[in-house]
Structure formats: structure tokens, C-alpha cells
C-alpha positions as CSV (number, residue, x, y, z in Angstrom):
1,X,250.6,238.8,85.0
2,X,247.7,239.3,86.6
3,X,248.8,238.6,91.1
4,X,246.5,241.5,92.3
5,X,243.0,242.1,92.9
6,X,241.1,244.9,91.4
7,X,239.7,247.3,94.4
8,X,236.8,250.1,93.6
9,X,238.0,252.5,96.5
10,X,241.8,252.7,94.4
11,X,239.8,253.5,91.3
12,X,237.5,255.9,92.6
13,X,240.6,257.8,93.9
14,X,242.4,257.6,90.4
15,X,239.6,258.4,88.1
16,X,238.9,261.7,90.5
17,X,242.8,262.3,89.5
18,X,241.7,262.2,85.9
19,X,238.6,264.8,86.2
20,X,239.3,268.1,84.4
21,X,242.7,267.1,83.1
22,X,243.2,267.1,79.2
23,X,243.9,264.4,76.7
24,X,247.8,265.4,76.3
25,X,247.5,265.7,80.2
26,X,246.6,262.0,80.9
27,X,248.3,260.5,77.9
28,X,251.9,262.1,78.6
29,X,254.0,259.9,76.1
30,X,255.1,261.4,73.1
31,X,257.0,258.3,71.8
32,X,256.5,254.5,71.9
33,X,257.5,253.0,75.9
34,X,260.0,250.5,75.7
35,X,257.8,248.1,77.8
36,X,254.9,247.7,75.2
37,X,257.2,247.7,72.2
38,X,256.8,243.8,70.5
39,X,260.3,244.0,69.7
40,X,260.9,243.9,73.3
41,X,258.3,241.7,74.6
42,X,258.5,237.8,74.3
43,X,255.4,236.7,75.5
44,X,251.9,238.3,77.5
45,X,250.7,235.9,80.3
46,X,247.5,235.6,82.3
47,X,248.7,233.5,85.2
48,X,246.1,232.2,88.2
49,X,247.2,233.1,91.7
50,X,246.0,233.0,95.3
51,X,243.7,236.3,93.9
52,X,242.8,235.2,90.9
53,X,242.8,231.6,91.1
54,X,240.2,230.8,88.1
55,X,241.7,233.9,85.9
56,X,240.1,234.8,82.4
57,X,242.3,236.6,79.7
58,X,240.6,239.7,78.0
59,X,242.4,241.9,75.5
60,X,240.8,245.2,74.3
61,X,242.4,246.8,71.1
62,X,241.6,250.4,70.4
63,X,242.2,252.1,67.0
64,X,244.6,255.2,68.4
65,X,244.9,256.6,65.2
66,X,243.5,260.4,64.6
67,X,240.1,261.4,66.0
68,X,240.2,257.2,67.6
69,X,242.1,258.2,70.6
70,X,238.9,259.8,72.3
71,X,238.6,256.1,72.7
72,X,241.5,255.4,75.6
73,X,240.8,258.9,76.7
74,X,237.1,258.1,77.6
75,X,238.1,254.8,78.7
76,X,241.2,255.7,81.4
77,X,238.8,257.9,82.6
78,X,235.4,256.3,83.1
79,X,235.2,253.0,81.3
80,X,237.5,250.8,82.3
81,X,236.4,251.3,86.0
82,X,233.0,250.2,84.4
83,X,234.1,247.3,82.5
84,X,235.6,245.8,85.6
85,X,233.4,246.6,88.5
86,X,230.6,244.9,86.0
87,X,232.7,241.4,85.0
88,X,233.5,241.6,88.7
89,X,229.5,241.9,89.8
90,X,227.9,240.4,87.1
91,X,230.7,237.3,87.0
92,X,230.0,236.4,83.4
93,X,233.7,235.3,83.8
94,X,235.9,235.0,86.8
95,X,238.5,236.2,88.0
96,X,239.2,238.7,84.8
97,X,243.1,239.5,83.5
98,X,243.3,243.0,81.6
99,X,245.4,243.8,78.5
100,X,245.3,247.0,76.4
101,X,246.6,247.3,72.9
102,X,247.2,251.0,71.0
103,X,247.2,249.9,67.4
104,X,247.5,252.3,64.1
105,X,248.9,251.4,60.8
106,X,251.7,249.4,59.8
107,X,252.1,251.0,56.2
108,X,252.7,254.6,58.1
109,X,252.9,254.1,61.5
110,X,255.9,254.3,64.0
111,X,254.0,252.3,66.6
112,X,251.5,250.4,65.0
113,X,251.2,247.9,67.9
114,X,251.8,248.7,71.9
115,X,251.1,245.9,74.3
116,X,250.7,246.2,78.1
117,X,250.8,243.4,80.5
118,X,247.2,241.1,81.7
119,X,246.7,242.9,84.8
120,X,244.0,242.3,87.8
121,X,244.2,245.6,89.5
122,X,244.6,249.6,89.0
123,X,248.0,249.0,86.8
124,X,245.8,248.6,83.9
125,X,244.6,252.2,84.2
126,X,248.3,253.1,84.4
127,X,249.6,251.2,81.4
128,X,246.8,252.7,79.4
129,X,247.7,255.9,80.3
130,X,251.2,255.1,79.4
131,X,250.1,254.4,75.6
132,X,251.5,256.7,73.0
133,X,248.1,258.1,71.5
134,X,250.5,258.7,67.7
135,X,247.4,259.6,66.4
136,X,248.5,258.8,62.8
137,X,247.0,256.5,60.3
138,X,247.5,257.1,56.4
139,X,244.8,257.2,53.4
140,X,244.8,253.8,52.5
141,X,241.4,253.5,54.2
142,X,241.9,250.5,56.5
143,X,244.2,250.3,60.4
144,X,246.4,247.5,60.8
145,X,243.7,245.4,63.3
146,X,245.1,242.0,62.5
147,X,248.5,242.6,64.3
148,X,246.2,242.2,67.9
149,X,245.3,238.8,66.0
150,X,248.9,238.5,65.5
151,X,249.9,239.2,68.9
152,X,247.4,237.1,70.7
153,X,247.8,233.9,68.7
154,X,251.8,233.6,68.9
155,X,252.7,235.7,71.8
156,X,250.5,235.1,75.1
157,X,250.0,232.5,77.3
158,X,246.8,231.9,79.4
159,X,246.2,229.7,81.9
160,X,242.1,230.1,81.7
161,X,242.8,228.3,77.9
162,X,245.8,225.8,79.2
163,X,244.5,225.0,82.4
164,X,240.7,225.0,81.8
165,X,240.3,224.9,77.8
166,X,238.4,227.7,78.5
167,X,239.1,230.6,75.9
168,X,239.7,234.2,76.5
169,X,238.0,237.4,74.6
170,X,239.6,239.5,72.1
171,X,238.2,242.7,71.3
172,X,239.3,244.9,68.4
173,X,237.4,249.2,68.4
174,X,237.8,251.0,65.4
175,X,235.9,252.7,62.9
176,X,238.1,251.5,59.7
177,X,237.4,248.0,57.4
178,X,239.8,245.2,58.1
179,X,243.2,245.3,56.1
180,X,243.4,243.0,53.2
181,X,246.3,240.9,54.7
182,X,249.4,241.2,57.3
183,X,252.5,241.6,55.5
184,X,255.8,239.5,56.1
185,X,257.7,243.1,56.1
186,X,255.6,244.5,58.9
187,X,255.8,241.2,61.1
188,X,259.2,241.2,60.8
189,X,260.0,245.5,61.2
190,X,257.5,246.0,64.3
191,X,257.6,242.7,66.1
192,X,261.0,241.0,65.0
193,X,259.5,237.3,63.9
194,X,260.5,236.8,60.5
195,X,258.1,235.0,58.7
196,X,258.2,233.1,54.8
197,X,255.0,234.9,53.7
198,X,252.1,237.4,54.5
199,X,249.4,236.2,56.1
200,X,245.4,236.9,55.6
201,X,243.0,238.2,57.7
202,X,241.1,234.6,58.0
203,X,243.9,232.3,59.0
204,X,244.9,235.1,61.6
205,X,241.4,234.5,62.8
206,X,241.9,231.0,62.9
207,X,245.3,230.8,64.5
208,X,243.9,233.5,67.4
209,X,241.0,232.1,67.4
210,X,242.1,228.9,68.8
211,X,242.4,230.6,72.3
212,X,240.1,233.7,72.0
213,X,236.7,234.5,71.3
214,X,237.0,237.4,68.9
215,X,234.8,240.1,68.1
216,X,235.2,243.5,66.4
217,X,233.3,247.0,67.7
218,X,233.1,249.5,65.2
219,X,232.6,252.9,66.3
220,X,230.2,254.5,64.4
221,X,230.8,258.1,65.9
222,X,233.8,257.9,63.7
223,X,235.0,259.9,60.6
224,X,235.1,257.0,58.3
225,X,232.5,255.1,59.4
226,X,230.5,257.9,59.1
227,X,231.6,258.7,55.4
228,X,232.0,255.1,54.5
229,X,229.0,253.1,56.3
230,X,228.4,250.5,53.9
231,X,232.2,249.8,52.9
232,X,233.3,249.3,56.9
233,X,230.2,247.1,57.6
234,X,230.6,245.0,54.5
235,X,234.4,244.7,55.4
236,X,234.2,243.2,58.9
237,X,230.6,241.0,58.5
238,X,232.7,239.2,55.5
239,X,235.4,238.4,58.6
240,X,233.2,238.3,61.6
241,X,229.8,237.7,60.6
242,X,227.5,238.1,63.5
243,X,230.5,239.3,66.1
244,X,230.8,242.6,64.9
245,X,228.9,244.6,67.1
246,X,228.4,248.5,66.5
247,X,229.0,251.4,69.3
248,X,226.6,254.0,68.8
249,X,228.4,256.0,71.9
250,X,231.8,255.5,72.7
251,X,231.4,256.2,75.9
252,X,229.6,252.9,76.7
253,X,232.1,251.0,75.2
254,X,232.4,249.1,78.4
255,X,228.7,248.1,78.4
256,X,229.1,246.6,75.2
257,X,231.9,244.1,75.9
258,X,230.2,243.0,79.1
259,X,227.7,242.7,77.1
260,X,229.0,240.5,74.5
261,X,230.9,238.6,77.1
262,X,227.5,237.9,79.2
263,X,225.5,237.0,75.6
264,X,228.2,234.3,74.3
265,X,228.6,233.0,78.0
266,X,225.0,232.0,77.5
267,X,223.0,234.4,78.9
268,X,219.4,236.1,77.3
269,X,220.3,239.0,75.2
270,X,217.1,240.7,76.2
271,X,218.0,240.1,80.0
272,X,221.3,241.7,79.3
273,X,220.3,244.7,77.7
274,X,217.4,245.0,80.1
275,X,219.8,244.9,83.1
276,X,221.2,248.0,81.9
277,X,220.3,251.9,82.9
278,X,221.5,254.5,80.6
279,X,223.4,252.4,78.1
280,X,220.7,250.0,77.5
281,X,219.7,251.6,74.2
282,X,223.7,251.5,73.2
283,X,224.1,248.0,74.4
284,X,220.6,246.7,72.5
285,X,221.7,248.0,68.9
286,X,225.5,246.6,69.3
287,X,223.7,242.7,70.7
288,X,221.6,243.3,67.5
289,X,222.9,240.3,65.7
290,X,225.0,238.4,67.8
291,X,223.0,235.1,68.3
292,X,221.7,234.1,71.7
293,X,224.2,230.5,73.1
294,X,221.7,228.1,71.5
295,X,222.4,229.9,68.0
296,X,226.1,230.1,68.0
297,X,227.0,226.2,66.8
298,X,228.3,227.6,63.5
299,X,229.9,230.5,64.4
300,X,232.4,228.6,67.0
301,X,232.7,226.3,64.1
302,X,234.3,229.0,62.1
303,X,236.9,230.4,64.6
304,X,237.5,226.8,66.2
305,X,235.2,225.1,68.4
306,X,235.5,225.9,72.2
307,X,236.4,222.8,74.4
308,X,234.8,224.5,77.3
């Protein structure tokens, strides 16, 4: 819900708690937690409170499929601590609300979607870590990234959009193309909503679109992106067009959606990337093509015009 305040001494503490432990070692779950299961979970909300009283909504969805879940494992350790210490100085947003998705497959999968609470505080860091890493994915050469589409358009609730018609930010990491639709079946096995049809990719956009500002990263340290380049790009510039944004080092994920979040809140690409040390090389190539405010006119046109 999002009632607590995020505190740097708290996640100095925990990420020293992390150092020299492995993989299996901070990711302990070897099956799906009740508590992020969809079939168990009615709706996601990002509430304002006494803390938070202007609170933003901000979803990250990682890929946890095979050699993906280096991505939560770098991130528990180092980058969410980044990501929030920047929104929190930097203040392209206020006040921001946390949720992590662990997506995989649908078609394979026993967990293709997981879904932790918006959080404020260190209990993002332990619902991450809580994620079953399945580490599965089949050879159908896509990952199922429009269930966090799903998700966010029918089951969360954010005050930042209701209150303030301000929308939230929805970021998908993998290194896989998009799938060519969400089927009826896999709405209806993995989240229990039993719908007439399948849906495609662009009127998931659309419906999640309506409250979030979406953008995909594709990590290009990945074995498919690396094999398949041109099929992945192709894939998610069809969808996306200009809000893809590629992750040269996984590691600075974080610096990337800050980043993105500063650019589309209107602020100079080149001032963003120069206000950066060691990622500023990262965070230049993934800004590459996302337009500067005064550009974006058509591109909110296509996922639904912000009433900010």
C-alpha cells in the first residue's frame, strides 16, 4: 500500500546483509508465494498517506526466466537502493510507490506472473527477494510480457492517476520480442478472470496505457538478444516505438528508469545523462531515442493522452 517512508540507513544495513551471499542464498523460494499469486490477489493499490501524501505508482517487470534472473539478483542487491535514493533526490516524481513483477512464460511456465504489493519503504527489497526466480522459459522465442500489461490495466488502483490524473510508470526488462497475443486460456489458468477472447499486444497497451506510461528495456547482455538482435528490436519498436530503451549493463538498470522517468517528466536528455558518473555512458545509449517533452505529442497520442 505504500504507508512508510523509504530510509537509506535501513538499506544500507540490508544490502551489507546481501554482500557475498549467493543467488539461491538471497532468492530462497523454490515455489510460487501464495501472496504474489494473481489467483490470490484482487487488486494492487498505491494509496497517499501522511508519508507519502502525493504518491506516484511505479511497476518494474523483470524477465526471471533462465540466465534473466541475474536481473532481481543485481537489483536486491544494489539497484533498487539506487533507483530509490535517486527518484527520492532527484524528485522527478514524488513521493514514489514500488511494485515488482517476476514474469516467465505462460505456454511453459508454473509462475508466469508474481506480484508484490506498491511499497514506500525496505519491504520492497523483501518482496523481491521473496520472488521465485523459476528460471524456465520454453523455445517459442518470446516471454509472456503482456500479463504486467494485463495486471496493471484491470487489477491496481492508484491514487497518483484517480486523485491527480497523473499516470504512473510501467516498466517491462527482458531480452525476448513481445508475444504475438495474450491468450484467453492463460488469463483464465494463471489469474482466474475468464475472458470471451484473446487479447493483442496493442489493446493491452491501450487499456494499461490509460494509467501508466509504459516502456520496455531490453537487456542486450542477454542470450537472445545477443543471437537475435534484429528480430527483438524489430519486435518491441513495432509496439513501443521510441520507449524502448536498451541496457547495455544490467547493472545500471536503475539509472535507466530514472532516466526515462526524469526525460518524459520533461527534463533535457543531455542534462540527464550528464548528471550521471559511471552509468552515464549506459544511460546515454538507452535515452538514445526517446524524444525530449516537446517531441512526445504523438507518442502519448498512441498509448492515451496524459491529463496531467
Amino acid at each position: 500500500m505504500g504507508y512508510a517512508r523509504w530510509d537509506s540507513d535501513d538499506w544500507s544495513d540490508y544490502a551489507a546483509g546481501q554482500a557475498g551471499r549467493s543467488r539461491e542464498e538471497v532468492f530462497t523460494r523454490r515455489s510460487l508465494d501464495p501472496e504474489f499469486d494473481p489467483l490470490n490477489i484482487r487488486r494492487r493499490e498505491s494509496r497517499d498517506s501522511a508519508q507519502n501524501p502525493e504518491s506516484n505508482a511505479i511497476i518494474v517487470a523483470f524477465d526471471e526466466t533462465g540466465s534473466m534472473g541475474s536481473i532481481p539478483d543485481a537489483f536486491v542487491r544494489e539497484g533498487l537502493g539506487t533507483m530509490v535514493q535517486a527518484l527520492l533526490d532527484r524528485r522527478p516524481v514524488s513521493d514514489p510507490h514500488v511494485m515488482v513483477m517476476g514474469f516467465g512464460d505462460a505456454w511453459c511456465d508454473r509462475a508466469p506472473l508474481q506480484v508484490t504489493q506498491f511499497e514506500a519503504d525496505l519491504r520492497i527489497a523483501d518482496q523481491l527477494s521473496r520472488l521465485w526466480l523459476e528460471g524456465g522459459g520454453g523455445g517459442n522465442r518470446f516471454e509472456s510480457y503482456n500479463l504486467p500489461w494485463y495486471f496493471a490495466a484491470r487489477r491496481t488502483s492508484i491514487d497518483c492517476f484517480e486523485k491527480r490524473g497523473r499516470k504512473g510508470y510501467l516498466f517491462t526488462v527482458g531480452d525476448e520480442p513481445p508475444p504475438p497475443k495474450l491468450l484467453a486460456a492463460h488469463v483464465r489458468a494463471f489469474l482466474g478472470d475468464d475472458l470471451r477472447r484473446d487479447l493483442d499486444n496493442a489493446e493491452l497497451l491501450r487499456a494499461a496505457g490509460r494509467m501508466y506510461e509504459i516502456f520496455h528495456v531490453v537487456v542486450e547482455q542477454g542470450s537472445h538478444y545477443r543471437s537475435f538482435p534484429d528480430e527483438v528490436e524489430q519486435g518491441w519498436t513495432r509496439l513501443l516505438g521510441q520507449r524502448v530503451l536498451f541496457l547495455a549493463d544490467y547493472r545500471q538498470l536503475a539509472e535507466v528508469i530514472v532516466s526515462a522517468i526524469e526525460v518524459n517528466e520533461g527534463r533535457d536528455p543531455d542534462a540527464v545523462v550528464a548528471s550521471w558518473d559511471a552509468a552515464a555512458g549506459t544511460v546515454a545509449k538507452a535515452l538514445r531515442r526517446l524524444p525530449a517533452a516537446s517531441r512526445r505529442r504523438g507518442l502519448l497520442g498512441y498509448f492515451g493522452r496524459s491529463t496531467r
